[in-house]
C-alpha positions as CSV (number, residue, x, y, z in Angstrom):
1,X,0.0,0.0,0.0
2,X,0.8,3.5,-1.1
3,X,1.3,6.2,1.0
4,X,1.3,10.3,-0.6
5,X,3.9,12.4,1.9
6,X,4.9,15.5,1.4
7,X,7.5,17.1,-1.0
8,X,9.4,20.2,-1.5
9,X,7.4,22.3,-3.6
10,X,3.8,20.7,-5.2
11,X,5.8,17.8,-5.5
12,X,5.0,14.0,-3.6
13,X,6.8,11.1,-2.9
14,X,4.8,7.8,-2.3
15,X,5.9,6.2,1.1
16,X,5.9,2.2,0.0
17,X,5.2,0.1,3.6
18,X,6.3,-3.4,3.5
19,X,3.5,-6.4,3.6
20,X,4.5,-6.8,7.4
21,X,4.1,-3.4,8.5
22,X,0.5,-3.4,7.3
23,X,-0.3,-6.6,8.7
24,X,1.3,-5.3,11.8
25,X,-0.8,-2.2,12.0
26,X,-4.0,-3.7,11.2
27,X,-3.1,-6.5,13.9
28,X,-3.1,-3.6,16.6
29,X,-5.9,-1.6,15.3
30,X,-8.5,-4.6,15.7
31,X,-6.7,-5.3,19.5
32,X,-7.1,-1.8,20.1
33,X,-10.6,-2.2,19.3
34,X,-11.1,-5.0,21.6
35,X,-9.5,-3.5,24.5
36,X,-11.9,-0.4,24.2
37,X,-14.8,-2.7,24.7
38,X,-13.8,-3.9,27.9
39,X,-14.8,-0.7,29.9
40,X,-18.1,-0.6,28.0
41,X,-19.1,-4.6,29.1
42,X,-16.9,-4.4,32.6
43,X,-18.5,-7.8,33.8
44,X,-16.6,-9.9,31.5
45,X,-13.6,-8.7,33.0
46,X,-14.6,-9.1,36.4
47,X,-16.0,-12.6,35.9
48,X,-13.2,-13.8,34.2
49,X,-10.9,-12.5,37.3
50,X,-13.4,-14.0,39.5
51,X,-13.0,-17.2,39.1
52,X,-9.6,-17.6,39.8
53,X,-10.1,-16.1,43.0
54,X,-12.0,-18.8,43.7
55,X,-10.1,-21.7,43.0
56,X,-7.0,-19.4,45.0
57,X,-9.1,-19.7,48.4
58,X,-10.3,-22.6,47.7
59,X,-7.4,-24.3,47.6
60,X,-5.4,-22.4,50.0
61,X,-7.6,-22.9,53.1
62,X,-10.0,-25.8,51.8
63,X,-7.8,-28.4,50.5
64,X,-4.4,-26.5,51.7
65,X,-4.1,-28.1,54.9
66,X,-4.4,-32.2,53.7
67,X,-1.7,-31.6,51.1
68,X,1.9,-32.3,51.6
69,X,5.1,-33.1,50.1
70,X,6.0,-29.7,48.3
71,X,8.8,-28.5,49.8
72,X,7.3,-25.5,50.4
73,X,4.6,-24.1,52.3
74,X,1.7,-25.1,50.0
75,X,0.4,-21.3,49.0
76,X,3.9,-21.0,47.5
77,X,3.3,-24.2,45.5
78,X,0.1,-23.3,44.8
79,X,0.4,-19.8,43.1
80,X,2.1,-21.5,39.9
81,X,-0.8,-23.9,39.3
82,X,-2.8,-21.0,39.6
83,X,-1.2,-18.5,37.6
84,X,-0.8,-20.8,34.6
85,X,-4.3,-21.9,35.2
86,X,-5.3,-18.1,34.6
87,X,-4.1,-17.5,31.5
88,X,-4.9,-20.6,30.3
89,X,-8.3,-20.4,31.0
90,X,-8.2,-16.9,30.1
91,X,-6.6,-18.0,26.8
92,X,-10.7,-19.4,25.7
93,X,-12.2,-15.6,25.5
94,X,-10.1,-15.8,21.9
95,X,-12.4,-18.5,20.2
96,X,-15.5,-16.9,22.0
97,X,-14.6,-13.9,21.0
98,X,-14.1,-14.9,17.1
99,X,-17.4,-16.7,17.5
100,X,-19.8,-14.2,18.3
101,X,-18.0,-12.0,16.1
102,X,-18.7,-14.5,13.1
103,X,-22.5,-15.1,14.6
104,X,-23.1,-10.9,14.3
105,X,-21.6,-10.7,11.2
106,X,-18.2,-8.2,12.1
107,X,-16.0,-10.9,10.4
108,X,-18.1,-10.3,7.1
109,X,-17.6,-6.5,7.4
110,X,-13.8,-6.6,8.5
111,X,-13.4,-8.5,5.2
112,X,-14.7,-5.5,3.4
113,X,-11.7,-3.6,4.4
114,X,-9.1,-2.8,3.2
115,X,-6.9,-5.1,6.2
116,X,-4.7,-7.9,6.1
117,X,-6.7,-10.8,6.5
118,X,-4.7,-12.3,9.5
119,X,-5.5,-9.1,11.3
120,X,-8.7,-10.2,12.3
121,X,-6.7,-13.4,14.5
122,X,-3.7,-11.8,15.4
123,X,-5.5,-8.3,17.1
124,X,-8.0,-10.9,19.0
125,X,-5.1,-13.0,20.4
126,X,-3.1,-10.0,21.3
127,X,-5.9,-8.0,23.1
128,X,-6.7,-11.5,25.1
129,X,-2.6,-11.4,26.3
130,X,-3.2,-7.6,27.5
131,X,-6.1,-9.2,29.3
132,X,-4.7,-11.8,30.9
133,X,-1.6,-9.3,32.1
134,X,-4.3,-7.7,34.6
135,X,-5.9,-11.0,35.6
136,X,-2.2,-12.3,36.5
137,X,-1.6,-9.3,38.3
138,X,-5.0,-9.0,40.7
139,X,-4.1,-13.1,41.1
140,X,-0.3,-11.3,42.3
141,X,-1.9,-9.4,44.6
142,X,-4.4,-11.8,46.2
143,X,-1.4,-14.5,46.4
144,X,0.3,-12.3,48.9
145,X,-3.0,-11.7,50.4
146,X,-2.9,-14.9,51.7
147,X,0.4,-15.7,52.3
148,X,2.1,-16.1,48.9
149,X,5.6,-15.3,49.4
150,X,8.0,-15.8,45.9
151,X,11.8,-16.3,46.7
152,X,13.4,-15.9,43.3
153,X,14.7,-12.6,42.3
154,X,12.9,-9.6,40.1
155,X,14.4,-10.8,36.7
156,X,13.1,-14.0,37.8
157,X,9.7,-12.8,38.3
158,X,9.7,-11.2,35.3
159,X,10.8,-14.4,33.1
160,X,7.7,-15.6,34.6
161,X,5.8,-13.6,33.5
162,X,7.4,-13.4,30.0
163,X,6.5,-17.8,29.7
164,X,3.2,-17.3,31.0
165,X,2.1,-14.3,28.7
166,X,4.3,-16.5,25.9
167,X,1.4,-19.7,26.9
168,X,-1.6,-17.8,27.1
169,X,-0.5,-16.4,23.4
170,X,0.1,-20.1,22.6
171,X,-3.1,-21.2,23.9
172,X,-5.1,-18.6,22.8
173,X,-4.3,-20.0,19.3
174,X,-5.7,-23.1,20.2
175,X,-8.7,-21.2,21.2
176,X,-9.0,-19.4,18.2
177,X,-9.0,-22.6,15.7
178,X,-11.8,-23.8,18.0
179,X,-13.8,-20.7,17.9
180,X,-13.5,-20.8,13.6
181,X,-14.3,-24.4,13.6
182,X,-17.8,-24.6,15.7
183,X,-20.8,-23.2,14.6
184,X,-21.9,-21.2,17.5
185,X,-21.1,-19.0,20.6
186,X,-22.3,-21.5,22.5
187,X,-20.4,-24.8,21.0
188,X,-16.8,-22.5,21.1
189,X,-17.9,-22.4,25.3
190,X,-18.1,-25.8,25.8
191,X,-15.5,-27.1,23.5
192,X,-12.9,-24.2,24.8
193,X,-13.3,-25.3,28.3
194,X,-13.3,-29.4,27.7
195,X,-10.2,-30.4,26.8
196,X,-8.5,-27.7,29.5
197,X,-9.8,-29.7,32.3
198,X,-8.1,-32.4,31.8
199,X,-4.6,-30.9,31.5
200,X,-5.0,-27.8,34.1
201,X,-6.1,-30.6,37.2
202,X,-4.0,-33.9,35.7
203,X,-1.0,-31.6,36.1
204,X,1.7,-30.4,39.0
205,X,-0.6,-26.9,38.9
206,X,-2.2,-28.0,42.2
207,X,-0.6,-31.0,43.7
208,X,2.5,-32.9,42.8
209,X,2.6,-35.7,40.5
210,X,4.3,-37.9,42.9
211,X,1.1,-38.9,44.8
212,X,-1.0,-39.7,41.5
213,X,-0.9,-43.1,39.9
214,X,1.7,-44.3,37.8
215,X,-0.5,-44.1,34.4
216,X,-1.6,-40.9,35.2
217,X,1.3,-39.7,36.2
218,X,3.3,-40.9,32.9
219,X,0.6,-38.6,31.1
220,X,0.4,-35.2,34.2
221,X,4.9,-35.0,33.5
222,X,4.9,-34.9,30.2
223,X,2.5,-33.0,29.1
224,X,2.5,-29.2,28.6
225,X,0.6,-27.5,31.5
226,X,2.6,-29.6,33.5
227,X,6.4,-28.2,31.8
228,X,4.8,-24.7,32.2
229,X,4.1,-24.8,36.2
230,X,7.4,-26.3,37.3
231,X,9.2,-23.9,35.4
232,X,7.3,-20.6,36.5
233,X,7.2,-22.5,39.8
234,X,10.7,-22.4,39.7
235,X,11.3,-18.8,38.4
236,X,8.9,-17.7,41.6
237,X,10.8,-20.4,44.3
238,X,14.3,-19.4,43.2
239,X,14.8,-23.3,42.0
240,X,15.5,-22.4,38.6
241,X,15.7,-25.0,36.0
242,X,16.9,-24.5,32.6
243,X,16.0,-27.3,31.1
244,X,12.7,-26.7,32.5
245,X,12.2,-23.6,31.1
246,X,13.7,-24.3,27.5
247,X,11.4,-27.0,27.1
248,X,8.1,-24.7,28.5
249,X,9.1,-22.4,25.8
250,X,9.7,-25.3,22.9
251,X,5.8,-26.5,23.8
252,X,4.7,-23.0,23.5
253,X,6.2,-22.7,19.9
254,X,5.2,-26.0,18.9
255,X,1.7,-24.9,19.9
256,X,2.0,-21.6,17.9
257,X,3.5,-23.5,14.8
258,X,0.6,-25.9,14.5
259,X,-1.9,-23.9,15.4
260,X,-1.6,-20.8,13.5
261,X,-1.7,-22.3,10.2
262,X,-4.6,-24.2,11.1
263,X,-6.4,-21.4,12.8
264,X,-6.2,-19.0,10.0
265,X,-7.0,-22.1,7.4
266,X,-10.1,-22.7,9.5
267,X,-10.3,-18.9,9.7
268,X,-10.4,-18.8,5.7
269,X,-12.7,-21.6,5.3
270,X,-15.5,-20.1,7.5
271,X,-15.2,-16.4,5.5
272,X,-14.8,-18.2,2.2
273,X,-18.4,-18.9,2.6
C-alpha cells in the first residue's frame, strides 16, 4: 500500500510500507478495538478474574491443609498452578470472542476492508494477552493476600511472566481454531473449556505428581501444562531450572507452529463462505 507524503514544492513522494508493516498495523488496530470494549461490558472482565479467586481460596484454606510433600509451604506451591491456570483459561475468551464476532456478522464486514486478512486473528489474540496481564496481576496481589511469598529474584519474576504471557498467546491460538471451527457462541464455550480440564487438574498446577498413579502420572509429566508450572514455579521459588524452562518455551512454539496455520485455514474456510 501506497502512502502520498509531502515534497518540497507541489511535489510527492509515495511512502511504500512493507506487507509486514500493514499486517502489523492492522493487527493492533483490531486489539485496540477490543480492548476499548472492555470498559463498555466491565462484567466480562470481572467474571473472568473471578473465578480464579475462587479456586485461589479454595485451595489455600480448603484443601491447603491435607496436602503435603512440596517442599514448600503449600500457598507458594500453589500460586504456579494458579497462575498458569489463569491464563490458560483466560486463553478461551479468543475463540468466543471470534465466535460471536462471526454469529453478528463483524468478520463479514472486516473482510470489506481494506486489512490484512490475519488481522482479524492476530489483534483478538493480542488484546486477550493484554487481558490476561491484569488478571495475573490481581491473582499477584491476592497470592500475597494470603500468604504467597516468591523467593526468586525480580528478573526471575519477570521471566515468569514473560513464559506465562508467551502460553496464554500459545493457547489462545488453540482457542482461536476452535472458535473458527464450531458453529456457534455456544459450541466455542463448551469445546474451549473441555479439553482444558483435563490438562490444568492432571497436572503439577495444584498438587505434585508424585502422589497420582503411575498411568496418570506418565501422562500429568509430560504433558504441557505440566512443563509450564514447574518452570514458573521455579522462576517464583528461586529453584531455577533451565531445562525446564527451554522445554516450556519449545511446547509453546510448537503450539503456535501448528496452530496458527490451522487457525487462520479454518479462519479462511468459515469467510470463504
Amino acid at each position: 500500500m501506497n502512502i502520498a507524503a509531502p515534497g518540497h514544492g507541489n511535489s510527492t513522494k509515495p511512502i511504500i510500507r512493507p506487507r509486514i508493516y500493514w499486517e502489523i498495523a492492522d493487527a493492533l488496530t483490531l486489539a485496540k478495538r477490543n480492548l476499548v470494549q472492555i470498559p463498555r461490558i466491565p462484567e466480562e472482565l470481572i467474571f473472568s478474574t473471578i473465578q480464579p479467586v475462587m479456586f485461589v481460596l479454595l485451595f489455600r484454606y480448603v484443601f491447603g491443609g491435607a496436602i503435603t510433600g512440596t517442599g514448600t509451604t503449600y500457598v507458594n506451591y500453589l500460586m504456579a498452578g494458579i497462575f498458569a491456570q489463569t491464563v490458560i483459561f483466560g486463553s478461551t475468551t479468543t475463540g468466543i470472542g471470534l465466535a460471536t464476532d462471526l454469529q453478528k456478522g463483524l468478520i463479514d464486514r472486516f473482510r470489506s476492508l481494506p486489512m490484512a486478512k490475519s488481522a482479524v486473528l492476530t489483534g483478538r489474540t493480542l488484546s486477550d494477552v493484554v487481558r490476561n496481564t491484569f488478571v495475573v496481576i490481581v491473582m499477584w496481589t491476592v497470592g500475597l493476600l494470603v500468604g504467597f511469598r516468591p523467593q526468586g529474584s525480580i528478573l526471575a519474576w519477570f521471566g515468569a511472566a514473560g513464559l506465562l504471557l508467551l502460553t496464554s498467546f500459545a493457547f489462545s491460538w488453540i482457542s482461536a481454531t476452535i472458535g473458527m471451527a464450531v458453529r456457534s457462541v455456544e459450541a466455542a464455550q463448551s469445546a474451549g473449556f473441555i479439553w482444558l480440564f483435563p490438562l490444568t487438574f492432571a497436572s503439577s498446577a495444584f498438587v505434585p505428581t508424585q502422589s497420582m498413579p503411575t498411568w496418570l502420572r506418565a501422562f500429568a509429566d509430560r504433558q504441557p501444562v505440566t512443563i509450564v508450572v514447574n518452570a514458573v514455579r521455579g522462576l517464583l521459588l528461586n529453584k531455577i531450572d533451565a531445562t525446564t524452562i527451554w522445554e516450556a518455551v519449545a511446547w509453546c512454539v510448537g503450539i503456535l507452529i501448528v496452530f496458527i496455520p490451522l487457525s487462520v485455514r479454518a479462519y479462511n474456510s468459515r469467510t470463504a463462505r
